[in-house]
N, C-alpha and C positions, 0 to 999 in steps of 0.2 A: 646568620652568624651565631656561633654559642655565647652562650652568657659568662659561662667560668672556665678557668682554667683552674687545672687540680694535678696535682701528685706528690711524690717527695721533693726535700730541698733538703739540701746540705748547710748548715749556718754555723757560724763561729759567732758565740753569744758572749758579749763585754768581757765577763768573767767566768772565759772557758779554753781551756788548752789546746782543744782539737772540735773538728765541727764537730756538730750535732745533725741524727735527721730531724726533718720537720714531716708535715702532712700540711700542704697549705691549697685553700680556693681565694684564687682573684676574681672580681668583677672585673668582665671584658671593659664594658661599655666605661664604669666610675675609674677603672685602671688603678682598683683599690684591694686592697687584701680584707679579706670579708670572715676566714676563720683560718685555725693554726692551734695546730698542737705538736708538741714537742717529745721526743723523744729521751725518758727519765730513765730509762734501765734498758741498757743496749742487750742483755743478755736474754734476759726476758721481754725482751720485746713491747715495751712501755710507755704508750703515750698517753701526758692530758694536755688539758687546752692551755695554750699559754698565755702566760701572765701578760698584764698591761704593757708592761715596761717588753718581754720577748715581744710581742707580738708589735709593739713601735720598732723595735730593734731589727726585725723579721723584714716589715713593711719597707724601712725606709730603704733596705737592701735590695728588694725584690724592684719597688719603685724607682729609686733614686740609683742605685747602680750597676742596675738589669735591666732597665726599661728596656732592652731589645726582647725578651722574653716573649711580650706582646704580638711580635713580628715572626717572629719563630718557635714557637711556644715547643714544640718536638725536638728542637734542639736541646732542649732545656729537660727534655725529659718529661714533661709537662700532657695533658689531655684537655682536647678542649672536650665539654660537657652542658647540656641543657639544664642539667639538676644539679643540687646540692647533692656530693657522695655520702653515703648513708651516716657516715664520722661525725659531717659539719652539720648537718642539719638542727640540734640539740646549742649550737653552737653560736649560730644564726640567729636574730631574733628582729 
C-alpha cells in the first residue's frame, strides 16, 4: 500500500472569493495532511507553503469533508506515491 497521496486541490480559503489551487501529501496510514502549499499568483504560477491557519483550514476539509478521498483517491484527482514529491520534501520535517 503507498504511503501518500499527492496532487492538486482546489480550496476556498476563510477569506477568499473563489477557490485557490493547492499542492497537497496525505499520510495514507495517519489519514493526515503531512504538507501544503498554496497557490499566491495564479498568473505566474506561484506557490509557498501554507500557513498554520491554511493548512488547518486545508486539513480539516480534506479530512473532515473528503474523507472518501481515501477510498478513491483517482477520483479526486489525487496519486498515490511511496515518496514525498520533490515540493514537500523541504516541508516535511
Amino acid at each position: 500500500m503507498p504511503k501518500f497521496l499527492t496532487g492538486e486541490w482546489a480550496h476556498r480559503f476563510i477569506d477568499d472569493r473563489s477557490d485557490r489551487m493547492t499542492q497537497i501529501v496525505l499520510d495514507v496510514d495517519q489519514q493526515q495532511l503531512v504538507a501544503a502549499t498554496v497557490q499566491r499568483d495564479r498568473a505566474a504560477d506561484v506557490y509557498t507553503a501554507a500557513t498554520r491557519e491554511e493548512f488547518a483550514d486545508l486539513e480539516d476539509s480534506l479530512i473532515n469533508a473528503n474523507a472518501e478521498l481515501f477510498d478513491g483517491p483517482a477520483t479526486f484527482g489525487l496519486i498515490a506515491v511511496d515518496d514525498l514529491p520533490t515540493w514537500a520534501v523541504h516541508l516535511v520535517q
